[in-house]
C-alpha positions as CSV (number, residue, x, y, z in Angstrom):
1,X,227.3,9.3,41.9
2,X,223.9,9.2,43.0
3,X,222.3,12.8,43.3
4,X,218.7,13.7,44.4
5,X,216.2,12.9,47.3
6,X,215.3,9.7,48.8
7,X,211.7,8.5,49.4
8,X,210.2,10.1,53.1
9,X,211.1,8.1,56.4
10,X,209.9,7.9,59.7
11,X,211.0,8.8,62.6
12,X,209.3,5.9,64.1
13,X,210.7,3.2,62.5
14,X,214.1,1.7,61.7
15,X,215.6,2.5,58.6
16,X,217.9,0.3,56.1
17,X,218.7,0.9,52.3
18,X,220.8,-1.3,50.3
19,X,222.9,0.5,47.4
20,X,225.1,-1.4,44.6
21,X,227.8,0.3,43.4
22,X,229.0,-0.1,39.7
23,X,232.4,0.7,37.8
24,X,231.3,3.5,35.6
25,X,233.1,2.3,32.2
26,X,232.1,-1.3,32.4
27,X,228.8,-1.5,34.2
28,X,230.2,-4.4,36.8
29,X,229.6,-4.3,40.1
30,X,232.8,-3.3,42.7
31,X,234.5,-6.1,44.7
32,X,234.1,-4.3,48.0
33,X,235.9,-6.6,50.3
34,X,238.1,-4.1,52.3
35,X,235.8,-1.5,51.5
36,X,235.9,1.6,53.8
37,X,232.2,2.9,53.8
38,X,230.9,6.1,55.7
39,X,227.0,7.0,55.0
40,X,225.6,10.2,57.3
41,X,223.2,12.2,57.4
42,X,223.6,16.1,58.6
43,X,221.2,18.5,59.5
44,X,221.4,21.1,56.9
45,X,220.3,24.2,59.5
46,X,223.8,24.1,60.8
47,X,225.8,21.5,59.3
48,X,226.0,18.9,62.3
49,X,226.4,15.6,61.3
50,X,223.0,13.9,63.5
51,X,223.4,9.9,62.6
52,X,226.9,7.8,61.0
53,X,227.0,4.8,59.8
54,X,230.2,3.2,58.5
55,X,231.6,-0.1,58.1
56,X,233.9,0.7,61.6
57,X,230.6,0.5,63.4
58,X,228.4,-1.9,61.9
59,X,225.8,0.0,60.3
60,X,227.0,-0.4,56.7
61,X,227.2,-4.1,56.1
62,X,228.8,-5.1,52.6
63,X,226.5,-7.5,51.7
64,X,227.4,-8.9,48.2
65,X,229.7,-7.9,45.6
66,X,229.3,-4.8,44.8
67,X,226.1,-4.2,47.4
68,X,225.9,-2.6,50.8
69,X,223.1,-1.8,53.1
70,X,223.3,1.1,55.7
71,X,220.7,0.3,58.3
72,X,219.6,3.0,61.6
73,X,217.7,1.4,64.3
74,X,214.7,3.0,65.8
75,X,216.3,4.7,68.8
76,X,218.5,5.9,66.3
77,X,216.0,6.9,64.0
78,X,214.3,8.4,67.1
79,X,216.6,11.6,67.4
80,X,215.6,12.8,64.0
81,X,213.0,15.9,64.0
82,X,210.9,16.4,61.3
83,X,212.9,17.6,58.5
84,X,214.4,16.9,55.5
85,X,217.9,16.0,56.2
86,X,221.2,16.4,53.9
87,X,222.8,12.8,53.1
88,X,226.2,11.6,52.1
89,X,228.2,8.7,51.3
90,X,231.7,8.2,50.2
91,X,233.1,4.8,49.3
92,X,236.9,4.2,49.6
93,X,239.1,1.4,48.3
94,X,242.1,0.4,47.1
95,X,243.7,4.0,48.0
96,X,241.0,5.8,46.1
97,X,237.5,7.8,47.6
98,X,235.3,8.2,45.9
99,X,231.7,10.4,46.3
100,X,229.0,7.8,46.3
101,X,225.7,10.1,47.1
102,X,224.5,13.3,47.7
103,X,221.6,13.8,48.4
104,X,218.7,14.2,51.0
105,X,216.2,12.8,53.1
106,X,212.9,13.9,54.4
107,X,211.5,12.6,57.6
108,X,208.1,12.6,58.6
109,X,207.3,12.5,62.5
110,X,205.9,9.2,63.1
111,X,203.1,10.4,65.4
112,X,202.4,7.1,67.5
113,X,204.6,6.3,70.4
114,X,206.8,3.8,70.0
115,X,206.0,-0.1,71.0
């Protein structure tokens, strides 16, 4: 499990990330075909997740074995206010869940308006 802060975002951009997930005793990446994936981010002043992105709705896309990228588009981006954010991602498959990240993520307002 991953635990501590990703690097600063903008609220003026799109964001992506790509994350490979390992098995823990033998260092090889997960088949994650069939993989359910849910990544979100929640404000932490009270606890309302603001953006989702699972595999149901396209945002996580498994990408190779073992590797997934989560990916919010500017509008989505957009509704963020400056702030650092909580984060979370749980991984489930073959009938087991399991806590892929906690963590958080600080956004910086992006100043310009958009293009």
């Amino acid at each position: 499990m991953y635990i501590g802060s990703f690097p600063a975002a903008s609220n003026r951009q799109s964001w992506s990330d790509s994350f490979e997930v390992e098995d823990a005793d033998t260092g090889e990446d997960i088949n994650l075909s069939g993989a359910s994936i849910v990544f979100e981010i929640r404000d932490p002043r009270n606890l309302l997740t603001i953006l989702s992105a699972t595999t149901t709705n396209g945002k996580v896309v498994i990408s190779d074995t073992g590797v997934f990228t989560v990916s919010f588009s500017l509008s989505d981006m957009q509704t963020l206010y400056p702030l650092t954010y909580e984060v979370g991602c749980a991984v489930a498959i073959n009938g087991e869940t399991m806590q892929y990240i906690i963590g958080t993520l600080p956004i910086l307002d992006g100043i310009v308006s958009t293009t």
